[in-house]
C-alpha positions as CSV (number, residue, x, y, z in Angstrom):
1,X,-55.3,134.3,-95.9
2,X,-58.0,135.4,-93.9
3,X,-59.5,132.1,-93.0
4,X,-56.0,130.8,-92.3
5,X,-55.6,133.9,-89.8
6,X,-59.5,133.0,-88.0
7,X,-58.3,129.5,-87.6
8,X,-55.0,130.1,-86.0
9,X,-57.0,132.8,-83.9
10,X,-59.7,130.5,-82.7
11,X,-56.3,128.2,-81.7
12,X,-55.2,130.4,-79.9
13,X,-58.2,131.5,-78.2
14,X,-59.2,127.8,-77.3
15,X,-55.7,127.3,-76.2
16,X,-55.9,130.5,-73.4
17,X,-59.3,129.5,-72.3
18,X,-58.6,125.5,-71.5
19,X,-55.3,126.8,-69.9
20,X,-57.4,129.5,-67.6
21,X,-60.0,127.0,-66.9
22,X,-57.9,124.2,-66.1
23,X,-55.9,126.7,-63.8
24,X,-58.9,128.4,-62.3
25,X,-60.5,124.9,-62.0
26,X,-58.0,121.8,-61.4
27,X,-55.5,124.8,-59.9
28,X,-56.9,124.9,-56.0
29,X,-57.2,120.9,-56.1
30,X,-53.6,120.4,-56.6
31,X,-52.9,123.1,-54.3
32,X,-54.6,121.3,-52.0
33,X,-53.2,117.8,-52.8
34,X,-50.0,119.1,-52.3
35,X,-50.7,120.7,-49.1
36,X,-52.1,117.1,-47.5
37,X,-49.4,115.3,-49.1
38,X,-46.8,117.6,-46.9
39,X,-48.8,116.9,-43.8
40,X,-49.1,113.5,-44.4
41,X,-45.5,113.2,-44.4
42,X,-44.3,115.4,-41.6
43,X,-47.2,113.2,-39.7
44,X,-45.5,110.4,-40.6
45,X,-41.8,111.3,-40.2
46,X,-43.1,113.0,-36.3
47,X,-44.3,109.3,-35.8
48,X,-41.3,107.9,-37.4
49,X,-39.2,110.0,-35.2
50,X,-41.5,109.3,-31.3
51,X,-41.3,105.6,-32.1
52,X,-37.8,105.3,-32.6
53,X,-37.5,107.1,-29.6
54,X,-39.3,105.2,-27.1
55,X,-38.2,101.9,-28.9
56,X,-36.9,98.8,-26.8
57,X,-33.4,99.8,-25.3
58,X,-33.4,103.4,-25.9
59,X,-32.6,105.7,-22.9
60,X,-36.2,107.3,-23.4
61,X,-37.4,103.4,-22.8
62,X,-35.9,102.6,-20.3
63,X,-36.9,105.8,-18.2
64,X,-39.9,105.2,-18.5
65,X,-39.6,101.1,-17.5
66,X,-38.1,102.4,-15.0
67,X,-41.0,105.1,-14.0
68,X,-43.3,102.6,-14.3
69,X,-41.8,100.0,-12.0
70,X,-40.6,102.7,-9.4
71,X,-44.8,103.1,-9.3
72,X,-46.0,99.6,-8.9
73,X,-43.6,99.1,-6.1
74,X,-45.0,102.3,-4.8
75,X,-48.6,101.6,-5.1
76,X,-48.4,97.6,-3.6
């Protein structure tokens, strides 16, 4: 009975400490995978979102066509 109880203790005991080092350890890496990943893909919808904006036949485009040919003439 008593080695049965040391063995099931050691489990345990090697059970707690892989789960506190893997927390203490691979924890702040996967905080910080996480993190990036979210800026990665606000970056990416923000670009997503300009693009579509100024895109070819948009009012935002042509604004700006039109800004830019209002300046040439202006500038001959």
């Amino acid at each position: 009975m008593g080695k049965a109880l040391a063995v099931l203790l050691a489990g345990v005991v090697g059970v707690v400490l892989v789960g506190w080092l893997f927390v203490s350890i691979i924890g702040p890496v996967l905080f910080y995978l996480v993190i990036g990943a979210i800026v990665v893909a606000g970056g990416a919808l923000l670009y997503a979102k300009a693009k579509r904006a100024v895109a070819p036949g948009s009012r935002n485009h042509n604004r700006i066509e039109a800004a830019k040919e209002t300046y040439r003439m202006r500038n001959r």
